[in-house]
C-alpha positions as CSV (number, residue, x, y, z in Angstrom):
1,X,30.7,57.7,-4.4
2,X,31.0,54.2,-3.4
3,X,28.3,54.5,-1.3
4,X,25.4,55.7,-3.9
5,X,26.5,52.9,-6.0
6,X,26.3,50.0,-3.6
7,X,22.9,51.6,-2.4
8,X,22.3,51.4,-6.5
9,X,23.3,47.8,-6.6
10,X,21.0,47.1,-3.3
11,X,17.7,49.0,-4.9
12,X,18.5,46.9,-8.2
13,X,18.6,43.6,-6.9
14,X,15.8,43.9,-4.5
15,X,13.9,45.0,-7.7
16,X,14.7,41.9,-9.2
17,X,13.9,39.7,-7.1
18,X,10.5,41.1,-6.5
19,X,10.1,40.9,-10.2
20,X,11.0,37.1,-10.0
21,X,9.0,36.3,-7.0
22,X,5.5,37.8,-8.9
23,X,6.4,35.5,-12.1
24,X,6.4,32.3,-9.6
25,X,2.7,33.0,-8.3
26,X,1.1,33.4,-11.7
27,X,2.8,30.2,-12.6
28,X,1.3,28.3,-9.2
29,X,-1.9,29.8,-9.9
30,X,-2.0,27.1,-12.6
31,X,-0.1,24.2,-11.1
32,X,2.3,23.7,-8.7
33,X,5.7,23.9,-10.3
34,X,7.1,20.5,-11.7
35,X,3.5,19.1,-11.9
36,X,1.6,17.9,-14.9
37,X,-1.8,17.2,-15.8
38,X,-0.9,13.4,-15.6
39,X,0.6,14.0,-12.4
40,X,-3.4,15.3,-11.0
41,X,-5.2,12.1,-12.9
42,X,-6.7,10.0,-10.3
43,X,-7.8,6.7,-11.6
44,X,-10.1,5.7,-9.0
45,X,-12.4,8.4,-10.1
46,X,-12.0,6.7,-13.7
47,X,-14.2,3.6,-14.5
48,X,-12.8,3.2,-17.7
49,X,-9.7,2.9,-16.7
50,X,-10.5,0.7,-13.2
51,X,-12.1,-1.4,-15.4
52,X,-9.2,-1.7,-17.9
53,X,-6.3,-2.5,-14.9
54,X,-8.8,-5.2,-13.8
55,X,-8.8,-6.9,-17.4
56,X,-4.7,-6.6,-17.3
57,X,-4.7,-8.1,-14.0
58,X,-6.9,-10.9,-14.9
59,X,-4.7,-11.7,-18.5
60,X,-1.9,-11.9,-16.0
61,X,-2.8,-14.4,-14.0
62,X,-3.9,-16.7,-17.0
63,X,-0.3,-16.6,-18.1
64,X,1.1,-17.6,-14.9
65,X,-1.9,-20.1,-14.0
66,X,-0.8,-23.5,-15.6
67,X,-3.8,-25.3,-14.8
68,X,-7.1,-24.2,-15.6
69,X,-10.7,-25.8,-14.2
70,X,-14.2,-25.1,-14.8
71,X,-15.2,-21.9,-12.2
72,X,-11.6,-21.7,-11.5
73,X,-10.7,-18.5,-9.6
74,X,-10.0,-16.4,-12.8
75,X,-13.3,-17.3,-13.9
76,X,-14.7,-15.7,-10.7
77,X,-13.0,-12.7,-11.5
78,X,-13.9,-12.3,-14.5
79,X,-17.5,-13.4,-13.7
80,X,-17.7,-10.4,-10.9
81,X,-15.9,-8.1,-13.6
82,X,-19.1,-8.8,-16.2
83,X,-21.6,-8.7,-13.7
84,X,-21.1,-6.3,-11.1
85,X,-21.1,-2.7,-11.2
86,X,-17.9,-0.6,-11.3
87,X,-15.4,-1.1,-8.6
88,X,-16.1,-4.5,-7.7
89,X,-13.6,-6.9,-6.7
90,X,-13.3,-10.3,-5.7
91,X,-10.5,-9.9,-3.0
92,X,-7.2,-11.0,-2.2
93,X,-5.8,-11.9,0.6
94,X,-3.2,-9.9,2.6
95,X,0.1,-9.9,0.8
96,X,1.9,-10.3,4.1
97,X,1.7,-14.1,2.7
98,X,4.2,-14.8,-0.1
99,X,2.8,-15.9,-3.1
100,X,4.4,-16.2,-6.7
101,X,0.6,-15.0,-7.7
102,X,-1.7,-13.2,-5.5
103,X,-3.8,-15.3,-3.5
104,X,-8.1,-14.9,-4.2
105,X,-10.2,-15.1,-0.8
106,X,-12.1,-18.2,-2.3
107,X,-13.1,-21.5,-0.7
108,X,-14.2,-24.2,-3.1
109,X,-16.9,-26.5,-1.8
110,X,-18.3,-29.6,-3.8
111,X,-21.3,-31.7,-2.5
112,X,-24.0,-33.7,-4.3
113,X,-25.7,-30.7,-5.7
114,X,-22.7,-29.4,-7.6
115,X,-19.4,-27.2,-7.0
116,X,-19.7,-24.4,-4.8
117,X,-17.0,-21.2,-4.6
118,X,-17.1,-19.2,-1.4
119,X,-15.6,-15.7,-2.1
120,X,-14.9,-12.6,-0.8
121,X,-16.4,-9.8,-2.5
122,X,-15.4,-5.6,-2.0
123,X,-18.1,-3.0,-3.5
124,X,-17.6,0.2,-4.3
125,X,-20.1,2.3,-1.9
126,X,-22.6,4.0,-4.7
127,X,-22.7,7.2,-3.3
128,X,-19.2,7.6,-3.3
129,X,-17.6,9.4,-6.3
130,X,-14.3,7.5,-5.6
131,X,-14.3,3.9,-6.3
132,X,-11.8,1.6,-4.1
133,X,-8.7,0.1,-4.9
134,X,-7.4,-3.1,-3.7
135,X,-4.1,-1.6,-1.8
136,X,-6.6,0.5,0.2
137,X,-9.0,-2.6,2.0
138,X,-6.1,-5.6,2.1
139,X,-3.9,-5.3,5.3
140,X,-2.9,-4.3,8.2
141,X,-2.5,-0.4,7.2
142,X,-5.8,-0.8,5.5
143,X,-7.5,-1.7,9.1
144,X,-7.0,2.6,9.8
145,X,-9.2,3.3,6.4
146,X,-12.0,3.8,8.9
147,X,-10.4,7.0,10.4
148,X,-10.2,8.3,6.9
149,X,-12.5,6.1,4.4
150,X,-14.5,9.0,2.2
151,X,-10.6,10.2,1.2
152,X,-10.1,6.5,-0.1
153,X,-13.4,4.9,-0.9
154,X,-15.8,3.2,0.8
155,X,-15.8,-0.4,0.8
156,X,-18.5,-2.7,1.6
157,X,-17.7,-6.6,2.1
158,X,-19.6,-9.6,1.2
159,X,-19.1,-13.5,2.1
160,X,-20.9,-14.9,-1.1
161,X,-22.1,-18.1,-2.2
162,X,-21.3,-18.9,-5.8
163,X,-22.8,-22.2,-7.5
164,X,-21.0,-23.4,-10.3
165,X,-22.6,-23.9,-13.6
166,X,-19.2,-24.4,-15.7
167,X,-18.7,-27.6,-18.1
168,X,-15.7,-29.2,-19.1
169,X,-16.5,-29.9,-22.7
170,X,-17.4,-26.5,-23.2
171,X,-15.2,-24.7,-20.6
172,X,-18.5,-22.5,-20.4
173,X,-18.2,-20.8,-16.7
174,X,-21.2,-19.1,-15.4
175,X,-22.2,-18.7,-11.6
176,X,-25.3,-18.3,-10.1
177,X,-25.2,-16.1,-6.8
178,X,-27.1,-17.8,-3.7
179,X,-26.7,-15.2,-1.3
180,X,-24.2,-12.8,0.1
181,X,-23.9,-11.8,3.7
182,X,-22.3,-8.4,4.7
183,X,-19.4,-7.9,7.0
184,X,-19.3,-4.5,9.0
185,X,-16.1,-3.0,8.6
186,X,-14.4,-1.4,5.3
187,X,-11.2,-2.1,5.1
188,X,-8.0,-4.3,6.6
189,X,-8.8,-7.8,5.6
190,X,-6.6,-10.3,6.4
191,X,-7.7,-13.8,5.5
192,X,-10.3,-16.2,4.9
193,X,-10.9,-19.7,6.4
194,X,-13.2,-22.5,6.7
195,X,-13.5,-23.7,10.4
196,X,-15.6,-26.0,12.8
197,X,-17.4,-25.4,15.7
198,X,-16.6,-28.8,17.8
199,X,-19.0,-28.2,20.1
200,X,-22.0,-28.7,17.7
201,X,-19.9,-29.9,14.6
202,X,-20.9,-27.1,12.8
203,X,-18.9,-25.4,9.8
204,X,-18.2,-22.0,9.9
205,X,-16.3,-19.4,7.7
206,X,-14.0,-16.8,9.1
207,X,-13.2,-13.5,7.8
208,X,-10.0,-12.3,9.8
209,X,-9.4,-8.6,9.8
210,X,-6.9,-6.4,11.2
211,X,-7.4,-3.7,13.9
212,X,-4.3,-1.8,13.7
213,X,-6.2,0.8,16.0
214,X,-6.5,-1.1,19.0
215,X,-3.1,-3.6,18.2
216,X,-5.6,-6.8,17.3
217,X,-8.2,-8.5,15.0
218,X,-11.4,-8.9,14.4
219,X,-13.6,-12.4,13.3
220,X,-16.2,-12.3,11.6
221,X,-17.4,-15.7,11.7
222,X,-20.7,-17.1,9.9
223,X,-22.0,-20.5,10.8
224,X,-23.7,-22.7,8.9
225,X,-26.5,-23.3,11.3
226,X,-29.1,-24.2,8.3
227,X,-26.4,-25.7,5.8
228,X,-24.3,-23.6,3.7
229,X,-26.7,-22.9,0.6
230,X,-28.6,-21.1,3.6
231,X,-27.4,-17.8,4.2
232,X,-25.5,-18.1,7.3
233,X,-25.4,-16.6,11.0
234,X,-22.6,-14.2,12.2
235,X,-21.0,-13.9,15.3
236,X,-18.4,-11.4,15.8
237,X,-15.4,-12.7,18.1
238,X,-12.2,-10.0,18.9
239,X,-9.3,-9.5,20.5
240,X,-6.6,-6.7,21.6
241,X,-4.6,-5.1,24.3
242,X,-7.3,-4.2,26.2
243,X,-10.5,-5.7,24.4
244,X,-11.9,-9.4,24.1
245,X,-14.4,-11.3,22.9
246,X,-14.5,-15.3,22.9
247,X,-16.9,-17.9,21.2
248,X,-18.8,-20.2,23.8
249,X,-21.9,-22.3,24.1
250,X,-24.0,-20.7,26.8
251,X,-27.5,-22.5,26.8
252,X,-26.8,-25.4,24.8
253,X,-28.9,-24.3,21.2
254,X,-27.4,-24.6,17.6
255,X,-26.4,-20.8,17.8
256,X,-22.9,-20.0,19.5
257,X,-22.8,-17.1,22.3
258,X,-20.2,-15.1,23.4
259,X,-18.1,-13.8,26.5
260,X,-17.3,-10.6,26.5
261,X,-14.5,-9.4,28.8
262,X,-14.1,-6.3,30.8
263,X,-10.5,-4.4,31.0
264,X,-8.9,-1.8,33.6
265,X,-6.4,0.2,31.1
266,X,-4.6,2.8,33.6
267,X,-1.7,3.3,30.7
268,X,0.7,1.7,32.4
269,X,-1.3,-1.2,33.3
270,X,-4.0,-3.5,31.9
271,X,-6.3,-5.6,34.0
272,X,-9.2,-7.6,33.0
273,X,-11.7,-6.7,35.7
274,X,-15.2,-8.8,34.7
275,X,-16.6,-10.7,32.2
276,X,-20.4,-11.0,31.4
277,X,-22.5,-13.6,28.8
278,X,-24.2,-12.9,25.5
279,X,-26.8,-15.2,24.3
280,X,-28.4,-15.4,20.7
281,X,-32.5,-14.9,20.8
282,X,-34.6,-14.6,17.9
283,X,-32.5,-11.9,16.4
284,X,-29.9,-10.4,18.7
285,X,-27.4,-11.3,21.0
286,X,-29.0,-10.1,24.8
287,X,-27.0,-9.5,28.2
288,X,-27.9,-12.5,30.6
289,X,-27.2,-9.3,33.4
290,X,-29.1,-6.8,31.5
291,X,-31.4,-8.1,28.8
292,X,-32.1,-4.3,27.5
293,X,-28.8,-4.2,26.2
294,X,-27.5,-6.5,23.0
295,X,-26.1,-6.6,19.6
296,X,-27.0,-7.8,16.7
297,X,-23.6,-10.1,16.0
């Protein structure tokens, strides 16, 4: 008798349990368990609401910025926010730098013919349903984005020359755009600075992104060979474990060359084994070794 009823007891709870386990796949048919609706909303897919954050994060900063100029950089943002299609930003720079307020990639430049603003501008890519977000281009974990960049949006960078039209009496700030230059890669920026090329005492701009792929960084730098309210030329300088490229001035023309070096990487050791010259032409950099190879920065 005690047998039949624990085999009972057995055939009952196995019942049970097969009852339970068909109510949990109708109810993750729906959603997985836990999960709302607000839990599945994606807001880069949302303009409305991209564009809304933006506005916050503007209103923000005017309540921590105590002093306020004409074409200051909040006028910027909100200049590229009115202007420029959806999931456009004018970007920040990497927040491994401490700041009590984030810091714009801007450079403010004031000559004769006015006040100029140098900025750093990320587009959404058109053709991508997903616009980008700001945590996704800036920083050294950004710098992989290229392994993975239609699951996160596709940026495109621009160096930009803004020329400043505000006026103090009427705090009116407007821009006119004088011409943006693209930068190849889509995401880990780092920072932006204005340098000088000794050699020719020329002005150039550096964009400094990470390479978290190959442990190093890459320059993009754009000289001023014509003036800056020319659009400028770009050279691309790197450097990593086993990869190098270095500015130099190979035939003695306005345009800077480059050295690119050769490496031996066994795994356990790295050796630089040559080294051969790139000079500017016309329109692309050639190999003084083998002129049917070169680049175009």
């Amino acid at each position: 008798m005690n047998k039949i009823v624990a085999f009972l007891f057995l055939v009952l709870s196995l019942f049970a349990f097969a009852v339970s386990g068909c109510g949990d796949d109708k109810v993750d048919k729906g959603q997985n368990a836990g999960e709302t609706e607000a839990d599945n909303y994606d807001v880069s897919k949302d303009t409305q609401r991209d564009l809304s954050i933006q506005e916050y994060n503007i209103q923000e900063r005017k309540k921590l910025t105590s002093v306020r100029f004409p074409c200051d950089t909040i006028a910027l943002m909100e200049y590229v926010l009115n202007n420029y299609p959806d999931g456009t930003y004018l970007v920040d720079f990497d927040r491994t730098f401490t700041y009590n307020i984030p810091k714009s990639a801007v450079i403010y430049q004031k000559n004769n013919d006015g006040q100029f603003v140098f900025g750093l501008i990320a587009k959404s890519w058109s053709k991508d349903p997903r616009l980008i977000e700001m945590k996704n281009i800036i920083g050294y974990d950004a710098s992989f984005i290229d392994l993975d960049s239609t699951e996160l949006g596709t940026a495109f960078f621009y160096l930009t020359l803004f020329k400043c039209n505000g006026k103090v009496d009427t705090n009116k700030n407007t821009f006119d755009t004088l011409w943006e230059a693209g930068i190849p890669s889509h995401g880990g920026f780092n920072n932006l600075t204005l340098e000088k090329w000794v050699k020719k005492n020329i002005p150039y701009i550096k964009a400094d992104f990470h390479y978290g792929q190959g442990i190093g960084h890459f320059d993009y730098n754009f000289f001023f060979v014509d003036g800056m309210l020319k659009k400028p030329h770009l050279l691309l300088t790197y450097e990593g474990i086993n990869f190098k490229r270095i500015m130099t001035d190979a035939n003695g023309d306005k345009y800077p060359d480059y050295i690119e070096f050769k490496y031996l990487d066994t795994g356990e050791k790295i050796t630089i084994l040559d080294s051969v010259t790139f000079i500017w032409k016309d329109t692309c950099y050639f190999n003084t070794r083998n002129p049917k190879q070169y680049r175009y920065y």
